[in-house]
N, CA and C atoms as an extended XYZ file, in Angstrom:
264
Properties=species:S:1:pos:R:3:atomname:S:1:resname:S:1:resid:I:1 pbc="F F F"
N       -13.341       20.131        3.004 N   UNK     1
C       -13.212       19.315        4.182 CA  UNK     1
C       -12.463       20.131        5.232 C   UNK     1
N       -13.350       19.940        6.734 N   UNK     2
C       -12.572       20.603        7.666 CA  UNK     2
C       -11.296       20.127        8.201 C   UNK     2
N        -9.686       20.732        8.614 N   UNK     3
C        -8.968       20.568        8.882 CA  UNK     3
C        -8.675       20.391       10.340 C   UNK     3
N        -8.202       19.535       10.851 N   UNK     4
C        -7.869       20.069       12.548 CA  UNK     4
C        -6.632       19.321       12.774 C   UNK     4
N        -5.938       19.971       13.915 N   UNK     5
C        -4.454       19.756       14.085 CA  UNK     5
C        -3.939       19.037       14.932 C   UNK     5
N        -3.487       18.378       14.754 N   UNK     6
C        -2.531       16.803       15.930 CA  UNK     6
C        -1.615       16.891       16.087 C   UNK     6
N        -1.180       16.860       17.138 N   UNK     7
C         0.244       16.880       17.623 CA  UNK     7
C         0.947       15.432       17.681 C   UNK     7
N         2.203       15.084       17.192 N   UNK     8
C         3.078       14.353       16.858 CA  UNK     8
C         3.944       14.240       18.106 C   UNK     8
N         4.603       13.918       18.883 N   UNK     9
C         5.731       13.779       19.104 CA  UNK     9
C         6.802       12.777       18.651 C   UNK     9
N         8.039       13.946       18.172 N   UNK    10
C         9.090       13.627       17.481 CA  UNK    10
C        10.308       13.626       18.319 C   UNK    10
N        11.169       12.463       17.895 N   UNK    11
C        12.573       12.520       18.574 CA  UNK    11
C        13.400       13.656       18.143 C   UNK    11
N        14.342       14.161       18.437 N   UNK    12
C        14.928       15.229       17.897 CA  UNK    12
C        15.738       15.105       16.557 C   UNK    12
N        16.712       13.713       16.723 N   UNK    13
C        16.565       13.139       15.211 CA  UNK    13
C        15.994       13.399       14.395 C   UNK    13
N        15.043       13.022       14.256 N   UNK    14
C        13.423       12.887       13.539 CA  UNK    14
C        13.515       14.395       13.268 C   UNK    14
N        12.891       15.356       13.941 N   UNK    15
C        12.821       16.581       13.590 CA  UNK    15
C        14.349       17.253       12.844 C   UNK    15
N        15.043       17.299       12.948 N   UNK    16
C        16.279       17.408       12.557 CA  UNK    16
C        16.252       16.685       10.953 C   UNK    16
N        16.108       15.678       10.625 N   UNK    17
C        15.815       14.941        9.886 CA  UNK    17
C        14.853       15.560        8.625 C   UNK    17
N        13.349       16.095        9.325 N   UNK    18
C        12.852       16.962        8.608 CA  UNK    18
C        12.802       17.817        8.141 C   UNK    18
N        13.521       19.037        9.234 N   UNK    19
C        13.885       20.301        9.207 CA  UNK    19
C        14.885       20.297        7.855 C   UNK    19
N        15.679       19.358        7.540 N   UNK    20
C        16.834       19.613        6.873 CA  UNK    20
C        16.466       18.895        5.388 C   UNK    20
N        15.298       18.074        5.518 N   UNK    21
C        15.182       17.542        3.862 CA  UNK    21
C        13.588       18.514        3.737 C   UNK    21
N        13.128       19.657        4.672 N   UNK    22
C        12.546       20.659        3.950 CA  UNK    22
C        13.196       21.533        3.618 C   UNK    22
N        13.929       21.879        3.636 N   UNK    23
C        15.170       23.045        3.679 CA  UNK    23
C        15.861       22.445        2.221 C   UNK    23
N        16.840       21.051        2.241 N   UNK    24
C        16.691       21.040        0.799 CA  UNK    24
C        15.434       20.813       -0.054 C   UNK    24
N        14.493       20.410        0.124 N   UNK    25
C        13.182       20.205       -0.778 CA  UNK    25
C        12.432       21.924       -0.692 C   UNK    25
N        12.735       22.822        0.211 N   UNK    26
C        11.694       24.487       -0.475 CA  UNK    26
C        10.749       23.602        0.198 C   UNK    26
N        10.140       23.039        0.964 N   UNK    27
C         8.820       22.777        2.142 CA  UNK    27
C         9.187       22.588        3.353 C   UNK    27
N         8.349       22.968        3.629 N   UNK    28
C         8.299       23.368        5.608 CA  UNK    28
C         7.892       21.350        6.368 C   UNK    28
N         8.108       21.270        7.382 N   UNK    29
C         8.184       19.685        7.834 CA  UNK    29
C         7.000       19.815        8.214 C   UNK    29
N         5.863       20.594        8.470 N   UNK    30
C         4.402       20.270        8.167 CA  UNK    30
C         4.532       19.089        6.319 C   UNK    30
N         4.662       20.133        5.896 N   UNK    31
C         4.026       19.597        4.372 CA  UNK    31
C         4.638       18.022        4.568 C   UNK    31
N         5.942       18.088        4.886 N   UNK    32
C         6.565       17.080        4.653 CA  UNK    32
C         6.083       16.143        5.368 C   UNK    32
N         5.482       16.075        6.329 N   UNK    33
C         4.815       15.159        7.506 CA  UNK    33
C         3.457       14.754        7.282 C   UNK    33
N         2.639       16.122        6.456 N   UNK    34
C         1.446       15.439        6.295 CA  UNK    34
C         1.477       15.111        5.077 C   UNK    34
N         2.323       14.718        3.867 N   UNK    35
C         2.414       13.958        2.544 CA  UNK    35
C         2.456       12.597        2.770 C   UNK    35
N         3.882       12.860        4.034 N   UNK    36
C         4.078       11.095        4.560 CA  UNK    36
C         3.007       10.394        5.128 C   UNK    36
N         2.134       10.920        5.570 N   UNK    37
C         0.594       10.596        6.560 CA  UNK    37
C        -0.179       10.107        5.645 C   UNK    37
N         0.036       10.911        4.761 N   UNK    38
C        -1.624       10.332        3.494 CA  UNK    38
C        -0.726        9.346        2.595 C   UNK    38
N         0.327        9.322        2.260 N   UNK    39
C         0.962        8.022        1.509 CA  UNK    39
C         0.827        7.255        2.358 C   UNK    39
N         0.833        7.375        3.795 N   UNK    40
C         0.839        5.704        4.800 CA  UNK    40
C        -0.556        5.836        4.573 C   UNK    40
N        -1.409        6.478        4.804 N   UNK    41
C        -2.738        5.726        4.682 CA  UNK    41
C        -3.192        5.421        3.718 C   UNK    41
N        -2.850        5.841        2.245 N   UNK    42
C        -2.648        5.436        1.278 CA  UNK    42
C        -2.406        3.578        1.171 C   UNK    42
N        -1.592        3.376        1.241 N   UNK    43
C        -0.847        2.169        1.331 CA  UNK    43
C        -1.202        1.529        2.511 C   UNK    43
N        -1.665        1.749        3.088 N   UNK    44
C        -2.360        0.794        4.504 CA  UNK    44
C        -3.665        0.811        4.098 C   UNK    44
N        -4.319        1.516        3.571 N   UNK    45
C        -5.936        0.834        3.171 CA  UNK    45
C        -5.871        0.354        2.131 C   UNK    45
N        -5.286        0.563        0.800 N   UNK    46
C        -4.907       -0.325       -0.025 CA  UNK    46
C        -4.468       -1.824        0.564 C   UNK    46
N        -3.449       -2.339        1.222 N   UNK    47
C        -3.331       -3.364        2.362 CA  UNK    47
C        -4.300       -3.884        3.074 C   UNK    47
N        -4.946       -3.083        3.662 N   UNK    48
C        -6.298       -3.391        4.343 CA  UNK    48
C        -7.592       -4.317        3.502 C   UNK    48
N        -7.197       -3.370        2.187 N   UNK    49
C        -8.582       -3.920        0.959 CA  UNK    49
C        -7.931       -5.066        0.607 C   UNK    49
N        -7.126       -5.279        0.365 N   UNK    50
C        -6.452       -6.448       -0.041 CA  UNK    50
C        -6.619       -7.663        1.466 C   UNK    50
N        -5.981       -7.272        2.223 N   UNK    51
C        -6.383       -8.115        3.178 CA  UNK    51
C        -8.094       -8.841        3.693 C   UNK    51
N        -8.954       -7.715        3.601 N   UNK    52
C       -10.386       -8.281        3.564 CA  UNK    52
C       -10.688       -9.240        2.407 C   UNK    52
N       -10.286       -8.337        1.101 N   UNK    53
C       -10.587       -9.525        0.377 CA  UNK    53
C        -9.960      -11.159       -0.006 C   UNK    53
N        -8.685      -11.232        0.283 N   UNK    54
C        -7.995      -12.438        0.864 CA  UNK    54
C        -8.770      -13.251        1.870 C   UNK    54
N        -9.425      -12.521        2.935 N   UNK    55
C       -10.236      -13.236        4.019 CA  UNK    55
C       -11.399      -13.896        3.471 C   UNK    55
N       -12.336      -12.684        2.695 N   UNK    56
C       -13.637      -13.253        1.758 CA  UNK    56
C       -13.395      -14.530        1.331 C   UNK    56
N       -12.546      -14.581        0.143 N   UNK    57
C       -11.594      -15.465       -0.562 CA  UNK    57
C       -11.442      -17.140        0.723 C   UNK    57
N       -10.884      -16.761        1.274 N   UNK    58
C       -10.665      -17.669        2.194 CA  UNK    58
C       -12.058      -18.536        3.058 C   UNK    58
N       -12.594      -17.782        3.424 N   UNK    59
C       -13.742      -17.898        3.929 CA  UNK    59
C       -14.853      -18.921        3.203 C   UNK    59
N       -14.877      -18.183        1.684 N   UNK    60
C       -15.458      -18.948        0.863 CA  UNK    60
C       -14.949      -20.348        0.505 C   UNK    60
N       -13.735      -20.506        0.314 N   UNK    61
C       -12.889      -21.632        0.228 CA  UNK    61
C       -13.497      -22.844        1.044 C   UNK    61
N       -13.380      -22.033        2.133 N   UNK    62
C       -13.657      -23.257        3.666 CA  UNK    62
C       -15.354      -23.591        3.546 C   UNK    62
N       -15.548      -22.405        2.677 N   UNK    63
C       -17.517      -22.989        2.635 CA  UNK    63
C       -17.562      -23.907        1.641 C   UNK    63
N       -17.337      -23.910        0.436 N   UNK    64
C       -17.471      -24.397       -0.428 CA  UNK    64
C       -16.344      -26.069       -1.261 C   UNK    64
N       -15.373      -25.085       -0.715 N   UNK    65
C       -14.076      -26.065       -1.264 CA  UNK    65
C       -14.012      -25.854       -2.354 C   UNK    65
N       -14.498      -24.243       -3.516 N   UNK    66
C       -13.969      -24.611       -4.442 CA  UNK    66
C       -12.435      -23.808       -4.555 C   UNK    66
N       -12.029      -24.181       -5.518 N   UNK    67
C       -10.661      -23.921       -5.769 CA  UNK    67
C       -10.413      -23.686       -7.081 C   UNK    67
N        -9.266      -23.146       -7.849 N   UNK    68
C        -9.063      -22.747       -8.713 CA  UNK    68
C        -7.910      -24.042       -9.411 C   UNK    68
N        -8.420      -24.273      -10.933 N   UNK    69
C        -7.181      -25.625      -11.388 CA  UNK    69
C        -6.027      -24.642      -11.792 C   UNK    69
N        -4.962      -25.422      -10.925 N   UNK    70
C        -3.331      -25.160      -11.927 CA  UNK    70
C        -3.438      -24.314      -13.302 C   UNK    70
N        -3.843      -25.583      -13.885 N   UNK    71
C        -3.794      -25.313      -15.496 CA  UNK    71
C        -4.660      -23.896      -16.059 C   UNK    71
N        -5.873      -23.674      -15.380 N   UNK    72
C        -6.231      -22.888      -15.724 CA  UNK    72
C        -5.953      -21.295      -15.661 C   UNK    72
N        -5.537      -21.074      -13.850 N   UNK    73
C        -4.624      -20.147      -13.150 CA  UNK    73
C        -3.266      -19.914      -14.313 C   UNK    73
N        -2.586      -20.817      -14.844 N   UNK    74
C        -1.240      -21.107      -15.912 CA  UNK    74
C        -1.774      -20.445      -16.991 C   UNK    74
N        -3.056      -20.593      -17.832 N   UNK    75
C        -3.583      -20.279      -19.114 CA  UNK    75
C        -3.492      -18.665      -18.940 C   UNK    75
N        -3.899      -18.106      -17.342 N   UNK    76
C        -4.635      -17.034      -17.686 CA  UNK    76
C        -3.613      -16.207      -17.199 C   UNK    76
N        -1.934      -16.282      -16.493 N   UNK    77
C        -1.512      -15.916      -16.211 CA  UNK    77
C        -0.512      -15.414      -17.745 C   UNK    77
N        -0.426      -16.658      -18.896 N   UNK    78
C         0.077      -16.662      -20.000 CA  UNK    78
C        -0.799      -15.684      -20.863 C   UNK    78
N        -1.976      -15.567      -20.591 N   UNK    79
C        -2.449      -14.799      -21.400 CA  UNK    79
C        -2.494      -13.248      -20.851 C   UNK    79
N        -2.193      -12.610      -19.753 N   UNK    80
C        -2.214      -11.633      -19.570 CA  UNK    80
C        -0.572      -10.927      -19.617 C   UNK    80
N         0.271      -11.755      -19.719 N   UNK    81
C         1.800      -11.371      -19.579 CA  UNK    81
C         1.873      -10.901      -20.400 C   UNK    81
N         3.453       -9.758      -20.542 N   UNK    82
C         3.917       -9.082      -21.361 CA  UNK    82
C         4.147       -9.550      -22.275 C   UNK    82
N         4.551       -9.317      -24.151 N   UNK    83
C         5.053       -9.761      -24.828 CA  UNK    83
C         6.598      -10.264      -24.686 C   UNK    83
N         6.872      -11.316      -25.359 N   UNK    84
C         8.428      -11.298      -25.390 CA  UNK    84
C         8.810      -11.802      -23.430 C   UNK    84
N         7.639      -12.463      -22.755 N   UNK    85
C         8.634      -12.832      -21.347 CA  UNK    85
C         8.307      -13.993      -20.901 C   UNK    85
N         8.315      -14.747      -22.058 N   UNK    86
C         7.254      -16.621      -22.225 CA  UNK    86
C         8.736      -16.944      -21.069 C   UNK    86
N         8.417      -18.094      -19.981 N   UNK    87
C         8.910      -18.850      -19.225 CA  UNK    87
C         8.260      -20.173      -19.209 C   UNK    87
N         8.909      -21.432      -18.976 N   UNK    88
C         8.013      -22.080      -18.507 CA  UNK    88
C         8.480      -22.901      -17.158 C   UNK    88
């Protein structure tokens, strides 16, 4: 995959900030900047997928009205839990 380069502007903080936890971490505040970039997009499309499908979910709800029973949501939540962490 081709690479191409974006410019950021950083407060001096900020850069300061980087400069000095690459310096203790042995990486340069590139690396360190574009790790943080792909963990946020990481975690924002993960969020994102979750959010569409909440909407689906929803959507369907309002078409249909069906819904999920208590009791059953309760059965299946008991049956997937850890050993040893019964509540009721």
């Amino acid at each position: 995959m081709a690479s191409a380069t974006m410019g950021v502007r950083l407060n001096e903080d900020t850069q300061h900030r980087l400069e000095a936890l690459g310096k203790a971490r042995d990486r340069t505040p590139h690396y360190l900047m574009k790790t943080a970039v792909e963990r946020f997009l990481e975690i924002e499309e993960a969020l994102e997928t979750e959010r569409q499908i909440v909407k689906a979910r929803w959507e369907k709800y309002e078409l249909t009205g069906e819904t999920i029973d208590h009791a059953d949501v309760k059965a299946w939540a008991a049956s997937v839990r850890p050993t040893g962490t019964e509540t009721d």
